[in-house]
Each structure stands twice: as C-alpha cells, then as structure tokens.
C-alpha positions in Angstrom: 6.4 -10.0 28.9 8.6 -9.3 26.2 11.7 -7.6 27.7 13.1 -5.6 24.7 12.8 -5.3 20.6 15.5 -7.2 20.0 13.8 -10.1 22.2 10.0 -9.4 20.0 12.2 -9.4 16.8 13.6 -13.1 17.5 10.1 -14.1 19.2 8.4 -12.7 15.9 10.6 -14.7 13.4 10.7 -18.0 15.4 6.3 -17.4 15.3 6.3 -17.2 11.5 8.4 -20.1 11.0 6.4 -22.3 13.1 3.6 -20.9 12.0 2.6 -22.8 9.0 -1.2 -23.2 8.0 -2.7 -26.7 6.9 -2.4 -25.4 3.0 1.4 -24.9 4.0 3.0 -27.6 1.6 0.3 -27.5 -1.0 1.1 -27.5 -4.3 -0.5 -24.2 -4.9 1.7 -22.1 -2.6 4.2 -19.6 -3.2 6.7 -17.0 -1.6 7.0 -13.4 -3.0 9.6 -10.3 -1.4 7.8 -7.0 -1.8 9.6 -3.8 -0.9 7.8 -0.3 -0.3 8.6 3.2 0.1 6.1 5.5 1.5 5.9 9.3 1.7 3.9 10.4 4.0 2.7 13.9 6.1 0.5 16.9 6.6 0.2 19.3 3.5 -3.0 21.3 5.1 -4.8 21.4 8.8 -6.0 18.0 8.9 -5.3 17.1 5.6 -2.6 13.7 4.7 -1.0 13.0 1.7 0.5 9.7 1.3 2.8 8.3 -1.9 3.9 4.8 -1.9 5.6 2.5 -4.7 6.4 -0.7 -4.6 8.6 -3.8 -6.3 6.9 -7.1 -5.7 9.0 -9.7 -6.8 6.5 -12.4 -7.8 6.7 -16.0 -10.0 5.6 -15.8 -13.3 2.6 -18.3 -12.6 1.6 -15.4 -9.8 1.5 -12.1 -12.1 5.3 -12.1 -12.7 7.1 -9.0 -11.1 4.9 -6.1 -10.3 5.6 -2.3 -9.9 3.2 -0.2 -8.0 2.7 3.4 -7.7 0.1 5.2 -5.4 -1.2 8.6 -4.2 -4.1 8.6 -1.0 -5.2 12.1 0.3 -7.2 11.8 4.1 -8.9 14.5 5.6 -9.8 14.5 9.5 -13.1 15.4 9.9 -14.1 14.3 13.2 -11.3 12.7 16.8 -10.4 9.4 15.4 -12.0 9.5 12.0 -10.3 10.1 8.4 -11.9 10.2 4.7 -10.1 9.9 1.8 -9.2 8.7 -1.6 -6.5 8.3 -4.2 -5.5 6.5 -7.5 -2.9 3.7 -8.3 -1.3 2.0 -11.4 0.1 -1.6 -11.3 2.7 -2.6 -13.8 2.9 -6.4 -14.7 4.3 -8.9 -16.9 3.1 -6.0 -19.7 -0.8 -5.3 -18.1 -1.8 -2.4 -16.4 -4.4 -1.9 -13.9 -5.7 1.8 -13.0 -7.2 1.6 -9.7 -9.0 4.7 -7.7 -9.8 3.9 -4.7 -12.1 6.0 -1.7 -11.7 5.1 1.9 -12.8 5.8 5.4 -10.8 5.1 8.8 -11.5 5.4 12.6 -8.9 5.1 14.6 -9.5 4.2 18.4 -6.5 3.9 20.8 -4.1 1.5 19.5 -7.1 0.1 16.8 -7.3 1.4 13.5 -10.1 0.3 11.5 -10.4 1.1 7.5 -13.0 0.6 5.1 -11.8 1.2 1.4 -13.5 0.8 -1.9 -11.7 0.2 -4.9 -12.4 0.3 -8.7 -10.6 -1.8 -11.0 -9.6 -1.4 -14.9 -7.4 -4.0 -16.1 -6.4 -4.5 -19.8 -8.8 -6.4 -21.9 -11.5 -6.6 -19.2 -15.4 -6.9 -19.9 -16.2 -4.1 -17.4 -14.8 -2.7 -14.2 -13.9 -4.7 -11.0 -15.0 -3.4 -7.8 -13.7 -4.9 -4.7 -14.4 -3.9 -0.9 -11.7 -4.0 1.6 -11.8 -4.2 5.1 -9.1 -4.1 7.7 -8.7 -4.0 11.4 -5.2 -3.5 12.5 -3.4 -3.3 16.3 -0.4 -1.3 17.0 1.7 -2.4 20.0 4.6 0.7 21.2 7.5 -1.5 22.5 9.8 1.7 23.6 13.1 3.1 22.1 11.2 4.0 18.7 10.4 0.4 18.3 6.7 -0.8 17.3 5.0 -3.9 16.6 1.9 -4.3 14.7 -0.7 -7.2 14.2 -4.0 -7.1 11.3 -6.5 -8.9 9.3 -8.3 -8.2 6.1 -11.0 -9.2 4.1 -11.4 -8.5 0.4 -14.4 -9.1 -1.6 -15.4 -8.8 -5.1 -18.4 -6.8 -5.4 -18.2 -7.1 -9.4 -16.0 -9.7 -10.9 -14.2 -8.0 -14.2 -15.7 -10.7 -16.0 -19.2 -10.7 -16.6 -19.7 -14.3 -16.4 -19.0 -14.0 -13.1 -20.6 -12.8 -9.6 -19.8 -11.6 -5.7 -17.2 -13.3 -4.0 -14.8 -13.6 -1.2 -11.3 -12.7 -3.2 -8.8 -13.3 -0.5 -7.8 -12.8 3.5 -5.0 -11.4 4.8 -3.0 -11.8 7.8 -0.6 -9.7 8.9 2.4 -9.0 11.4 5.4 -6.7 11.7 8.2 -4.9 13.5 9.0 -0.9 12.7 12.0 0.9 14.2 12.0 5.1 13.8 15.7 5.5 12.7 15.3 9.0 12.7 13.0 11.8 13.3 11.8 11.7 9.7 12.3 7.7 8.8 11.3 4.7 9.9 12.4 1.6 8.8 10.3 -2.0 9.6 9.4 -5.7 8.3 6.6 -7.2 8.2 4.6 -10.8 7.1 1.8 -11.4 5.9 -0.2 -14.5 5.0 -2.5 -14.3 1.6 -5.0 -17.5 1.5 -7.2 -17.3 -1.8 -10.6 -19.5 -1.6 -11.5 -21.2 -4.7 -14.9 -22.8 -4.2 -13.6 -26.7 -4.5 -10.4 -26.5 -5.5 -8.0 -26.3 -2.2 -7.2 -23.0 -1.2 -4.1 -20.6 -2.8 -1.8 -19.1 -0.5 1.0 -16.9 -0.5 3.7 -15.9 2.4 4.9 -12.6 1.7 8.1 -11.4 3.3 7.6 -6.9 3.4 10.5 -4.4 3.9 9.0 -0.9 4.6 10.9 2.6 4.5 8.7 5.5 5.8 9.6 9.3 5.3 7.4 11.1 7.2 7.6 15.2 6.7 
C-alpha cells in the first residue's frame, strides 16, 4: 500500500527509470520535454470548454520544436457520457497543421474512455489525414489533493496524407502521472509517457516524453 504522495512520487520515478522497453537503446530513440497549460470549466449547464497550448521541445530529426494551440467544447448528454469537438493548429520547424477534431467520452468510476476523430491538413499534403484515437485512462485519488493517473492509446491512420499510401497503426501510447491541486482553481502534475512508432520491418521508433501540466480550472 502506498503510504503517502510523497512515497508514489519516488515509487513512480524509480518505475520509469527501470522501466526501459527492448527498443530502449535503439538507435532510433529519442527524449522530448513538453510543457502544457490548460484552461478548463463550465461555461453552460453541462457544457465544458477546454483551451490548452503547449511547447514541445523536440530534435530537429523529430519535427524540431513544436507549439500547439487548442480549443475542445463537451457537452453532457447522458450520466457518464460527453460529446464534443474542437480545432487545433501545430507550429513547427515553419509547417502548420490545422487539425479539427470531434470526440465522444464515457466516464465510469475512476475509468474514462474517449473516442476521438481527427482531421489532418498539413502544408504541402496530397489530401487530408484522418486518424482515429482511442484511449482508456485510470485515475487513482491518493488523498491531500494528490492524484495519480495510468492510460493507453491507440492511434490509427484511417487515410494516410499521402495518397500512395493506405490504413495503418500510427503509434501507441503509454502513459503515467502524478497531479497535486495547489489550490482551489490550479493544479499542478507530471506525467510520462512512452510513444513506440511501428514501421513494418524497420525496428520500431520510440520516444520517452517527460510532461509538466498546469490546470486552471474556473
């Protein structure tokens, strides 16, 4: 039984450093530092507006750095059930991508389960990229404002922006994390997560991405 957040936090960090994959010293590997700031709360009955924007710092082979802007509106319409969609811009190394997305997500207990469909335009494209994700994500309470939170996700191509190419698995994600509610209105938290890129025959990409989070919730 883990005894307090302090204990989880150093449990957590000694996990991700042990935990490497087989891929782990591959040549194809890399380690990026994204931080986010969200904005997030109820503007209507039932209805959530979420903005987030991001700095991913990123090698040049990987994108270079990348900016990222958002805006998501849910609506409950049912216990445990949200609809919703939004639009994003990416900014990097000089390309833009515009990307609406739509979503649906069911929330039971401490699951949360979302389905979101996204539609691609990058700079120079043949035609529009649509990718499905889907993401199943568990949210421990640990007491004293502390939370921990474990997830997976899948992300598929649906239409490569090439038109030479077809369907595909893009990536998977793992994730895990630690968030602490400073405040009434902010709440502060880290997180990993573990990209792994298939690529047919080649080995596998990965990426380790270390996440600092700051929430405002109104």
């Amino acid at each position: 039984m883990i005894r307090s957040p302090t204990h989880f936090a150093m449990l957590l960090a000694a996990l991700i450093a042990a935990w490497q994959p087989s891929i782990a010293w591959a040549q194809d590997e890399d380690v990026q530092l994204w931080q986010i700031v969200n904005v997030t709360g109820d503007i209507a009955e039932g209805t959530r507006l979420t903005v987030d924007v991001s700095q991913r710092w990123r090698e040049q082979a990987r994108g270079d750095e990348q900016q990222t802007y958002r805006v998501t509106i849910e609506q409950t319409i049912a216990k445990g059930v949200r609809i919703g969609g939004g639009a994003a811009v990416f900014e990097s190394g000089g390309n833009t991508e515009l990307r609406p997305h739509q979503q649906v997500t069911i929330t039971k207990g401490r699951f949360e389960a979302r389905t979101r469909l996204e539609e691609r335009f990058f700079d120079g494209a043949d035609r529009v990229e649509l990718r499905l994700r889907q993401r199943i994500q568990y949210t421990q309470p640990l007491g004293d404002g502390w939370r921990a939170t474990a997830g997976a996700e899948w992300l598929g191509l649906l239409q490569s922006r090439n038109s030479d190419e077809g369907a595909s698995t893009e990536q998977w994600r793992a994730l895990t994390g630690v968030a602490h509610k400073a405040t009434a209105h902010i709440e502060v938290g880290a997180n990993y997560w573990y990209l792994q890129f298939p690529r047919g025959d080649r080995p596998d990409r990965a990426s380790h991405i270390v996440q600092t989070v700051l929430t405002y919730r109104f």
